[in-house]
N, CA, C and O atoms as a printed pandas DataFrame, in Angstrom:
     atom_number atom_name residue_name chain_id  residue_number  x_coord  y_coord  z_coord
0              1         N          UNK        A               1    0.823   -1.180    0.000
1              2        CA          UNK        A               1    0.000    0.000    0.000
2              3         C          UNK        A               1    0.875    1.255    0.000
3              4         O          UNK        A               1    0.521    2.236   -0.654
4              5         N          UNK        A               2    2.264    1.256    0.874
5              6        CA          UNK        A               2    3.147    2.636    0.847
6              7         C          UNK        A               2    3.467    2.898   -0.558
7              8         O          UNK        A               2    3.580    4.076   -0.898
8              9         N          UNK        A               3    3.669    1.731   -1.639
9             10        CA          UNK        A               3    4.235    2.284   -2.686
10            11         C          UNK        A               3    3.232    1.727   -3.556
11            12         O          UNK        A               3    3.720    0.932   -4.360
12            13         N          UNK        A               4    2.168    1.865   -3.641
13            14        CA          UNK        A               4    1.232    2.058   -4.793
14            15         C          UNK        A               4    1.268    0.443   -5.233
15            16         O          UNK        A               4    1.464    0.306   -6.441
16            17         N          UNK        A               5    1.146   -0.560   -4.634
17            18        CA          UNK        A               5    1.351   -1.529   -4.848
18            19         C          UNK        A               5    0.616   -2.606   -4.068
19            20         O          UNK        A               5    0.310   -2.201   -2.946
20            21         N          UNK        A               6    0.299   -3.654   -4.278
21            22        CA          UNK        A               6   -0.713   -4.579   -3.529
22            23         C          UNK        A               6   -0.138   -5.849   -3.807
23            24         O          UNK        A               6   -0.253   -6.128   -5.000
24            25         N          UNK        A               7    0.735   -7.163   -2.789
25            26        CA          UNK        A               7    1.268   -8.111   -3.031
26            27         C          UNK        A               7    0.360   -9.079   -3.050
27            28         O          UNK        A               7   -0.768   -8.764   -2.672
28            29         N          UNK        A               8    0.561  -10.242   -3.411
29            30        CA          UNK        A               8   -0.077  -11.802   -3.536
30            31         C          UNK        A               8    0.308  -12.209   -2.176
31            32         O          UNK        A               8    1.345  -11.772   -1.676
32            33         N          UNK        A               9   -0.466  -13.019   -1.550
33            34        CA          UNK        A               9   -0.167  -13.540   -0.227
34            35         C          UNK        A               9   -0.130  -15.038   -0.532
35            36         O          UNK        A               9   -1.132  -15.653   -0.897
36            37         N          UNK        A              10    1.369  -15.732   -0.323
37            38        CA          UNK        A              10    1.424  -17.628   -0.571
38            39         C          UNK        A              10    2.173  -17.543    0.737
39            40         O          UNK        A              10    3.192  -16.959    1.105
40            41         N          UNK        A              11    0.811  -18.777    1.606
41            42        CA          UNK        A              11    1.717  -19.592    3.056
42            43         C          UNK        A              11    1.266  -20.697    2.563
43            44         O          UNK        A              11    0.188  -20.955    2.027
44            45         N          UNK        A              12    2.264  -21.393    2.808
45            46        CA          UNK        A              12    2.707  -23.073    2.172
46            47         C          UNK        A              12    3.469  -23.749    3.183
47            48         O          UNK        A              12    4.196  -24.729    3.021
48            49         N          UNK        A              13    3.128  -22.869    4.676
49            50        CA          UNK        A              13    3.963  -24.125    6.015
50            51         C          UNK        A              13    2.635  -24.587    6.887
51            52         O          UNK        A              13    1.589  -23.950    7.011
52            53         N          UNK        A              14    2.941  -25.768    7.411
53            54        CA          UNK        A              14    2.035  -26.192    8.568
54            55         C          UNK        A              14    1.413  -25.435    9.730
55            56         O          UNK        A              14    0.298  -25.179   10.186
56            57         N          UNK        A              15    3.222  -25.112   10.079
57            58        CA          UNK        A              15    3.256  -23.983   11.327
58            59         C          UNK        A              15    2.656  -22.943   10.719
59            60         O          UNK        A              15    2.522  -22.308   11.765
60            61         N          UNK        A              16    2.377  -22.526   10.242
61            62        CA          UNK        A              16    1.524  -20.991    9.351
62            63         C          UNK        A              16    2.553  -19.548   10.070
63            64         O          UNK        A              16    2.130  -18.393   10.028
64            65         N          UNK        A              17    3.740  -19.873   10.609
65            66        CA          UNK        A              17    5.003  -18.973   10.758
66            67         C          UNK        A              17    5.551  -18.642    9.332
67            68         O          UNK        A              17    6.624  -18.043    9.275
68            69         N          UNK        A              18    5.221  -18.815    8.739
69            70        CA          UNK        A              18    6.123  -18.589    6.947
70            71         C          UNK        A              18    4.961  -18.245    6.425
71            72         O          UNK        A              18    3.877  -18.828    6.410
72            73         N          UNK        A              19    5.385  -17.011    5.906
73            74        CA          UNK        A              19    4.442  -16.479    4.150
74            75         C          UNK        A              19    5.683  -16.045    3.183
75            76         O          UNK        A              19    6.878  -16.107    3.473
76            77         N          UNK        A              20    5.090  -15.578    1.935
77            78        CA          UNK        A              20    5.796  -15.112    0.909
78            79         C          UNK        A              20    4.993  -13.960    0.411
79            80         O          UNK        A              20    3.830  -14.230    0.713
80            81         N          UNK        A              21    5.030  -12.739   -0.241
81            82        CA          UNK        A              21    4.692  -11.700   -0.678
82            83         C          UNK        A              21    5.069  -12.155   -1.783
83            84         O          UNK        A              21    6.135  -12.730   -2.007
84            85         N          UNK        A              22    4.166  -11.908   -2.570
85            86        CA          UNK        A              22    4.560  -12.263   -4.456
86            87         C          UNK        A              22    4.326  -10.480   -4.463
87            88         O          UNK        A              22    3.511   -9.893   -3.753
88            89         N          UNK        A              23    5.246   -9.847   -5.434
89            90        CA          UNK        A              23    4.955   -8.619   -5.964
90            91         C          UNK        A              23    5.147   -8.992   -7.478
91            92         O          UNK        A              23    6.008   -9.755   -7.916
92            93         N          UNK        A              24    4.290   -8.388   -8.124
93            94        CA          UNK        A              24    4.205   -8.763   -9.462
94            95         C          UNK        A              24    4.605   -7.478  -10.451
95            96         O          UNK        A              24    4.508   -7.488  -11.678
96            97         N          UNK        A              25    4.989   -6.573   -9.780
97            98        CA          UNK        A              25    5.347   -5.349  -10.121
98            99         C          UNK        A              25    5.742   -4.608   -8.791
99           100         O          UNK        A              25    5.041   -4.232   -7.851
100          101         N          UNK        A              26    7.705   -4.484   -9.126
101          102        CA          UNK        A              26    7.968   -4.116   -8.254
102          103         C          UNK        A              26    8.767   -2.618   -8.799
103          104         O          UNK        A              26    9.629   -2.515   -9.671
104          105         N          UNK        A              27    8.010   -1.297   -7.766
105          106        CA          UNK        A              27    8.551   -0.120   -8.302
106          107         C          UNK        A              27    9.554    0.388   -7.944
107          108         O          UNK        A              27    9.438    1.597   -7.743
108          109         N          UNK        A              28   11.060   -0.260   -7.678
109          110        CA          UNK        A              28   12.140   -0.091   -7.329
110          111         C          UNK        A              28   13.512   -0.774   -8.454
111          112         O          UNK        A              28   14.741   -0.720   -8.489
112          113         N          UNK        A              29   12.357   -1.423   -9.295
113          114        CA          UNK        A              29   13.053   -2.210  -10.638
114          115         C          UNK        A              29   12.519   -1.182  -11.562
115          116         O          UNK        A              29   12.466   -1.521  -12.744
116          117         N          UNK        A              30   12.064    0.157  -11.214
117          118        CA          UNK        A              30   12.110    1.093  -12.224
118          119         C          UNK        A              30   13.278    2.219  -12.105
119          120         O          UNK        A              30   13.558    2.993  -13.020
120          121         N          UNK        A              31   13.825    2.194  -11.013
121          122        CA          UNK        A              31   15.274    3.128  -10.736
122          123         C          UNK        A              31   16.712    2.499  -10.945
123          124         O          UNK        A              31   17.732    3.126  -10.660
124          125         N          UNK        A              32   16.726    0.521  -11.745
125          126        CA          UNK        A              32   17.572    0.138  -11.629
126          127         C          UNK        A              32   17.453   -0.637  -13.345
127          128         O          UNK        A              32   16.809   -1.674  -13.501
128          129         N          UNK        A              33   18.086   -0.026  -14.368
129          130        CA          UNK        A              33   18.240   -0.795  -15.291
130          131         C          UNK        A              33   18.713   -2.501  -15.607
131          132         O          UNK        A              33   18.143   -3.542  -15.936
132          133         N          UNK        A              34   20.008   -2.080  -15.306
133          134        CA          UNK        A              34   20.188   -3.397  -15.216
134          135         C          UNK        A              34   21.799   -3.144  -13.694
135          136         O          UNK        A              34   22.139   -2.080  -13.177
136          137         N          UNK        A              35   22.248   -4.224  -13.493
137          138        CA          UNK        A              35   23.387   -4.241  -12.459
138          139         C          UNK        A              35   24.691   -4.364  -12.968
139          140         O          UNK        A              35   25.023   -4.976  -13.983
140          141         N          UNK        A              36   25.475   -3.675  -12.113
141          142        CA          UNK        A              36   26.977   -3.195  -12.881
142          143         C          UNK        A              36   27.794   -4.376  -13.126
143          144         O          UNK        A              36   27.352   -5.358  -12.530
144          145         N          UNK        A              37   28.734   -4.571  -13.740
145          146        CA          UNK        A              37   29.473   -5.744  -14.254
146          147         C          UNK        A              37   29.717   -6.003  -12.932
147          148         O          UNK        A              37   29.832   -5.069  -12.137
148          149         N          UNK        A              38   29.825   -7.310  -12.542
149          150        CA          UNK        A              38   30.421   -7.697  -11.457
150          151         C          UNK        A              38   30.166   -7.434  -10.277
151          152         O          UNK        A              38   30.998   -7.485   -9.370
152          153         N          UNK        A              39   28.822   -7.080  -10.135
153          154        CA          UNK        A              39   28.250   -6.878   -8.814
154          155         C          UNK        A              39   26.658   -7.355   -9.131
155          156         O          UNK        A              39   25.682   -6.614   -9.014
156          157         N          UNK        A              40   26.623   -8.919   -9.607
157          158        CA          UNK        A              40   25.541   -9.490   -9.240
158          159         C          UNK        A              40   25.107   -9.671   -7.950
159          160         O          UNK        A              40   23.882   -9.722   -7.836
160          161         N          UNK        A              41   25.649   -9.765   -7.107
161          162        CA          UNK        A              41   25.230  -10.403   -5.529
162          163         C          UNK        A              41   24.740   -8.675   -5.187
163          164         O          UNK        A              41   24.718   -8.478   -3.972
164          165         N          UNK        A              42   24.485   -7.848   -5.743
165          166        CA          UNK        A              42   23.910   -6.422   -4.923
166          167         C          UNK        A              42   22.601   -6.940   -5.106
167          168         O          UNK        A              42   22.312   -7.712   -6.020
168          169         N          UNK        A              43   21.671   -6.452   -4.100
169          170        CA          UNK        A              43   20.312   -6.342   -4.032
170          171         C          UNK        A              43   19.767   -5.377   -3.911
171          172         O          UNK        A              43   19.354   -5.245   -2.759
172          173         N          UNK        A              44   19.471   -4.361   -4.723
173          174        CA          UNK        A              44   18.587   -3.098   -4.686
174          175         C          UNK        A              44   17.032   -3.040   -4.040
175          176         O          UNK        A              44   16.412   -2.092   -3.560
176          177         N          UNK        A              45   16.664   -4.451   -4.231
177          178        CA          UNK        A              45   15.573   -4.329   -3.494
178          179         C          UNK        A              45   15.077   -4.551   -1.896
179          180         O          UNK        A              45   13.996   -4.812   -1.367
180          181         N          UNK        A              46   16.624   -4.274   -1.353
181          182        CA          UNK        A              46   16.466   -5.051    0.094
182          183         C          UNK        A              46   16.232   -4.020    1.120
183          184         O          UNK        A              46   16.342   -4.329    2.306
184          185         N          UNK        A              47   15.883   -2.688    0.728
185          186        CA          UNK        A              47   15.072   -1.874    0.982
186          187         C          UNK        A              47   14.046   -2.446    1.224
187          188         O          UNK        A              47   13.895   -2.721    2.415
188          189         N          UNK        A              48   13.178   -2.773    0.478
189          190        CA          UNK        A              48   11.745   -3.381    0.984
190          191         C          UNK        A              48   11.623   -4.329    2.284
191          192         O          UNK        A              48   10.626   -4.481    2.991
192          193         N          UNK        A              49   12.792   -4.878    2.407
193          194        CA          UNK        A              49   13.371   -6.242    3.387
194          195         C          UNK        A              49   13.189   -5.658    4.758
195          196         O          UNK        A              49   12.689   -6.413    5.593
196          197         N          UNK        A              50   13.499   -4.483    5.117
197          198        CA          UNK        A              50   13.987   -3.701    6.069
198          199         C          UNK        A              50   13.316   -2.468    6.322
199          200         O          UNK        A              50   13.639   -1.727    7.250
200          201         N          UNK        A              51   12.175   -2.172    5.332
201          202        CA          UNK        A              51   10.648   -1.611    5.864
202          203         C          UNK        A              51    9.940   -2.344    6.371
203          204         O          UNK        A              51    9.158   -1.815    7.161
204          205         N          UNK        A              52    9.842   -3.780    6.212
205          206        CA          UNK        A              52    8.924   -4.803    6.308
206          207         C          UNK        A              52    9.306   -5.047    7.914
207          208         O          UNK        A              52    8.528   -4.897    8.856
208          209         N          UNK        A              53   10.674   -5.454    7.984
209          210        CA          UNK        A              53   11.041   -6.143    8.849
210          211         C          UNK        A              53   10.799   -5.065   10.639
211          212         O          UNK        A              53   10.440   -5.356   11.780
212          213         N          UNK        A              54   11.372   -3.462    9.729
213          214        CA          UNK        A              54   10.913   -2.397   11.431
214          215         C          UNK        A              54    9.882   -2.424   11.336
215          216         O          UNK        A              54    9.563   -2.423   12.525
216          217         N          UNK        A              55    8.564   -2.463   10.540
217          218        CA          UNK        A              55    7.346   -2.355   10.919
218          219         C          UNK        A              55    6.555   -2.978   11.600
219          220         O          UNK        A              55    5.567   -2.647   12.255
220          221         N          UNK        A              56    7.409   -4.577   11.268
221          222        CA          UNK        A              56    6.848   -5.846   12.230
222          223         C          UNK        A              56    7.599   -5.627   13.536
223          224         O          UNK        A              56    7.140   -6.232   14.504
224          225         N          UNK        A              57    8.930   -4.688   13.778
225          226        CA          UNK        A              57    9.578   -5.069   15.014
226          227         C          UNK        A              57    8.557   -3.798   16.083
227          228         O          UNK        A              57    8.487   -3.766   17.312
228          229         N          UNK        A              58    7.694   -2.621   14.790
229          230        CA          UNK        A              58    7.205   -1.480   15.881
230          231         C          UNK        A              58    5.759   -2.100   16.708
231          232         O          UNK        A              58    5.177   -1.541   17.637
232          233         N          UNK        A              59    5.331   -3.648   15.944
233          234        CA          UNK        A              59    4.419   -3.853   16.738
234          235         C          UNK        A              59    4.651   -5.194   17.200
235          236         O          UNK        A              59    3.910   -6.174   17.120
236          237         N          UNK        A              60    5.929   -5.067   17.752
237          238        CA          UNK        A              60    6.494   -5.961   18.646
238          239         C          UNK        A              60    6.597   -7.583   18.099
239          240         O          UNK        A              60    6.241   -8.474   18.870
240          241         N          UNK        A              61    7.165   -7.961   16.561
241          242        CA          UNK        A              61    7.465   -9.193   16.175
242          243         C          UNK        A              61    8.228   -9.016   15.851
243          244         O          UNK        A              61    8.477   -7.984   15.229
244          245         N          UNK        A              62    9.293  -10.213   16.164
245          246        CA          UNK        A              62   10.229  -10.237   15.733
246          247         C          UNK        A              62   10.450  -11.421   13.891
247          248         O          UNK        A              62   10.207  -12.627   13.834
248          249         N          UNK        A              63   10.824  -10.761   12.991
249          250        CA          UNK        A              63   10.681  -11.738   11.807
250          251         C          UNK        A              63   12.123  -11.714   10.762
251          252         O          UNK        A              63   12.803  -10.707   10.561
252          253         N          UNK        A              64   12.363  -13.004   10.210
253          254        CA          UNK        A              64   13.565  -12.697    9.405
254          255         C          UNK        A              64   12.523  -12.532    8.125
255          256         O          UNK        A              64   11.402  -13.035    8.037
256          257         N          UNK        A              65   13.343  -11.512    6.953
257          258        CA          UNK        A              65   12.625  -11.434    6.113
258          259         C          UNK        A              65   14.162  -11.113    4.531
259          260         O          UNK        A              65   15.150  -10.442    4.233
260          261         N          UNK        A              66   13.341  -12.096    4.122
261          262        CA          UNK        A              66   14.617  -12.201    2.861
262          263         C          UNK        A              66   13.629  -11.775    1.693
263          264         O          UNK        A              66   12.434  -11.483    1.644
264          265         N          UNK        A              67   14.937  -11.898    0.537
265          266        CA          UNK        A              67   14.215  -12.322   -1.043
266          267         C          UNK        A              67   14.446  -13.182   -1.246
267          268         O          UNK        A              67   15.459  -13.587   -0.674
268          269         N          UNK        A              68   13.816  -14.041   -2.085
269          270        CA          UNK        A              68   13.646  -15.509   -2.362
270          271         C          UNK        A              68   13.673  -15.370   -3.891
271          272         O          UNK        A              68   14.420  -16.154   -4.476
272          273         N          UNK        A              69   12.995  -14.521   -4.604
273          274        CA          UNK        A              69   12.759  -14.153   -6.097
274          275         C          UNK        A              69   12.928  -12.433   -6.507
275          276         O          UNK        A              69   12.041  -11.661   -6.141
276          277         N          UNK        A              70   14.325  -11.837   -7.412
277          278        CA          UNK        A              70   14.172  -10.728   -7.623
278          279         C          UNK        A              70   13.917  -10.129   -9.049
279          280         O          UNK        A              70   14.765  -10.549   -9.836
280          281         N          UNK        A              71   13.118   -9.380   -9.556
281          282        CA          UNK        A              71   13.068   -9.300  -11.149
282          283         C          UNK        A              71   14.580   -8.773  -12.097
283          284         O          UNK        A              71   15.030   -8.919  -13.234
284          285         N          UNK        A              72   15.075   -7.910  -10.452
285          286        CA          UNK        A              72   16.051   -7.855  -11.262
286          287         C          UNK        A              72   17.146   -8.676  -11.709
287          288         O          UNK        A              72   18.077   -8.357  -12.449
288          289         N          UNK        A              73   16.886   -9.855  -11.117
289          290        CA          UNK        A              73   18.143  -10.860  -11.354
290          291         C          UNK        A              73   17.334  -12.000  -12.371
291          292         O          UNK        A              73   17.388  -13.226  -12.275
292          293         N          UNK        A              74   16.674  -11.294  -13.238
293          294        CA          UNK        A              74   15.972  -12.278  -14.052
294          295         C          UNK        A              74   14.410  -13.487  -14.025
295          296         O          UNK        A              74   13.854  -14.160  -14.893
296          297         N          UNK        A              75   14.162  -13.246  -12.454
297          298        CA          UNK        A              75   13.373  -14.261  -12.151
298          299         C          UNK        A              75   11.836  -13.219  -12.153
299          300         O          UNK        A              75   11.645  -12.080  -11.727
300          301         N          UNK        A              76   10.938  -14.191  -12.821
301          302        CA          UNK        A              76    9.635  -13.233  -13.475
302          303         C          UNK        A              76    8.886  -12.460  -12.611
303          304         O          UNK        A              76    8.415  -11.473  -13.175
304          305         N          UNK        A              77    8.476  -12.608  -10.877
305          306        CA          UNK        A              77    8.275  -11.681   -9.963
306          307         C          UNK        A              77    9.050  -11.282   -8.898
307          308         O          UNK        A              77   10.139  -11.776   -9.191
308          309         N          UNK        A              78    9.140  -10.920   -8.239
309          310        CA          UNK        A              78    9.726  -10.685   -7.109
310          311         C          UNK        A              78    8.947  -11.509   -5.659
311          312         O          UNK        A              78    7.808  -11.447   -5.198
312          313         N          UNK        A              79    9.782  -12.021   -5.385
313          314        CA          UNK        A              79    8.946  -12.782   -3.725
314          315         C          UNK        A              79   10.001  -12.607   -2.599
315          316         O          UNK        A              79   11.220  -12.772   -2.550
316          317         N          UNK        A              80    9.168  -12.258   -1.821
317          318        CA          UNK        A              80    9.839  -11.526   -0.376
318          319         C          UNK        A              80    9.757  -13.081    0.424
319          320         O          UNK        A              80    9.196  -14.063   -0.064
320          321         N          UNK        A              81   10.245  -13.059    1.362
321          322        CA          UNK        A              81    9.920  -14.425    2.331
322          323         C          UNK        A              81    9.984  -14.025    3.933
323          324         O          UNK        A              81   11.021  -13.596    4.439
324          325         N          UNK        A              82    8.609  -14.235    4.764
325          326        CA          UNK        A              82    9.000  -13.725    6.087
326          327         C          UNK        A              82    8.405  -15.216    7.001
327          328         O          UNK        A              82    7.449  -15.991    6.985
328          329         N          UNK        A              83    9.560  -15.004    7.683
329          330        CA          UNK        A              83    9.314  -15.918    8.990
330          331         C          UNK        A              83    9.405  -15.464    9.805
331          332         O          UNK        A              83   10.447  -14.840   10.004
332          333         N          UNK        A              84    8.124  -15.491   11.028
333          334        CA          UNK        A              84    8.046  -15.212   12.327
334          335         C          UNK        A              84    8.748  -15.798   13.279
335          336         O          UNK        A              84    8.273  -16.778   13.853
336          337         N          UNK        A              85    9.733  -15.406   13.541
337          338        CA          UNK        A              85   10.828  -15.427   14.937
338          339         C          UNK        A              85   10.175  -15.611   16.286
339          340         O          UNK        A              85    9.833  -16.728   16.676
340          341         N          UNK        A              86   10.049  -14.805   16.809
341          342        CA          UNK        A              86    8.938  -14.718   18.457
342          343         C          UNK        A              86    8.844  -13.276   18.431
343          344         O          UNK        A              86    9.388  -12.310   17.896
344          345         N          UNK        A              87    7.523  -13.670   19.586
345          346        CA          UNK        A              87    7.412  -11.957   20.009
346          347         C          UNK        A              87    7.533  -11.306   21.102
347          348         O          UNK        A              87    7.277  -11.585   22.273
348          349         N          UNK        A              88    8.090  -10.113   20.423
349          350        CA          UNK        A              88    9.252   -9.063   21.332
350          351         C          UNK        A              88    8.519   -8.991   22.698
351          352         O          UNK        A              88    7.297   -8.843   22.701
352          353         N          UNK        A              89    9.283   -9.098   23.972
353          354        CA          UNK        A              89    8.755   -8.472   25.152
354          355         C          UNK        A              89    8.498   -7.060   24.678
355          356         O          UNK        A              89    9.184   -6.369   23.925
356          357         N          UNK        A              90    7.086   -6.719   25.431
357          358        CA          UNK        A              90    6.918   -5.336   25.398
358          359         C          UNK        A              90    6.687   -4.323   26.482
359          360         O          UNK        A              90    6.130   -3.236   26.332
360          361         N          UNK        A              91    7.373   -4.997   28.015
361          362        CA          UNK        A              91    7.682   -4.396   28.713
362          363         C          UNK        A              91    9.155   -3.706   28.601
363          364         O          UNK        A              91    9.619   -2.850   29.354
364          365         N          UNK        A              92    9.799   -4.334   27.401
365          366        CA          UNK        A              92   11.332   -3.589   27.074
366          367         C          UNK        A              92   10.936   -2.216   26.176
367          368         O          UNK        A              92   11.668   -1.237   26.029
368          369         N          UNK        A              93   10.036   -2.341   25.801
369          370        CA          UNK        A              93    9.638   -1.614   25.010
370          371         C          UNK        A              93    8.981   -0.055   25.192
371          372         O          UNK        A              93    9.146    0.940   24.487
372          373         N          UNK        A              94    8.202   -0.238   26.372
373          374        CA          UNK        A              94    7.249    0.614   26.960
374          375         C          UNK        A              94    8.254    1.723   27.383
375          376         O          UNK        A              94    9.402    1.571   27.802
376          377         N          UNK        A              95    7.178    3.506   27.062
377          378        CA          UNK        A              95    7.986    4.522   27.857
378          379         C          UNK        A              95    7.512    4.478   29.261
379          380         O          UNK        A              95    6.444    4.169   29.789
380          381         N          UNK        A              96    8.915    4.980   29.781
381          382        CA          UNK        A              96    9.062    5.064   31.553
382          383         C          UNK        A              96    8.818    6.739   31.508
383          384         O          UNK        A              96    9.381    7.671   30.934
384          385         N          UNK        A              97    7.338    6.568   32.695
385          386        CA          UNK        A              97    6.585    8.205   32.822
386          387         C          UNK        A              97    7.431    8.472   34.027
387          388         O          UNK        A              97    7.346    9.551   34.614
């Protein structure tokens, strides 16, 4: 929704701790033509990785969150992958009045 965009939702675990975000259009593969000689292993999109990941930590989950599929490295959508870790104490969290 922040970037004009609406993902596919695939959970395919038992534990229902694992989803995947399918983006089928991702608008950060419009600021990156293609990648410089010799720096395949960069990920331009791992920005998204690390909005995802503080937003889940501001309401107290903790989650690893990778790419699994990037368009820019050739593969036809982009898929994010998050697994739920545990959740954060939120007495560490709380302001002291």
């Amino acid at each position: 929704m922040y970037l004009g965009i609406t993902p596919s939702v695939m959970c395919n675990n038992a534990s229902r701790n694992e989803f995947s975000l399918i983006l089928d259009k991702n608008p950060l593969v419009e600021f990156v033509e293609e990648l410089p000689p010799g720096r395949s292993s960069l990920c331009y999109c791992n920005l998204l990785c690390g909005i995802i990941r503080g937003a889940l930590e501001m309401v107290h989950l903790a989650a690893d969150v990778t790419f699994l599929q990037d368009r820019l490295k050739g593969d036809s959508v982009t898929e994010i992958g998050i697994t739920f870790l545990k959740k954060l104490d939120e007495k560490k969290y709380r302001r002291k009045k």
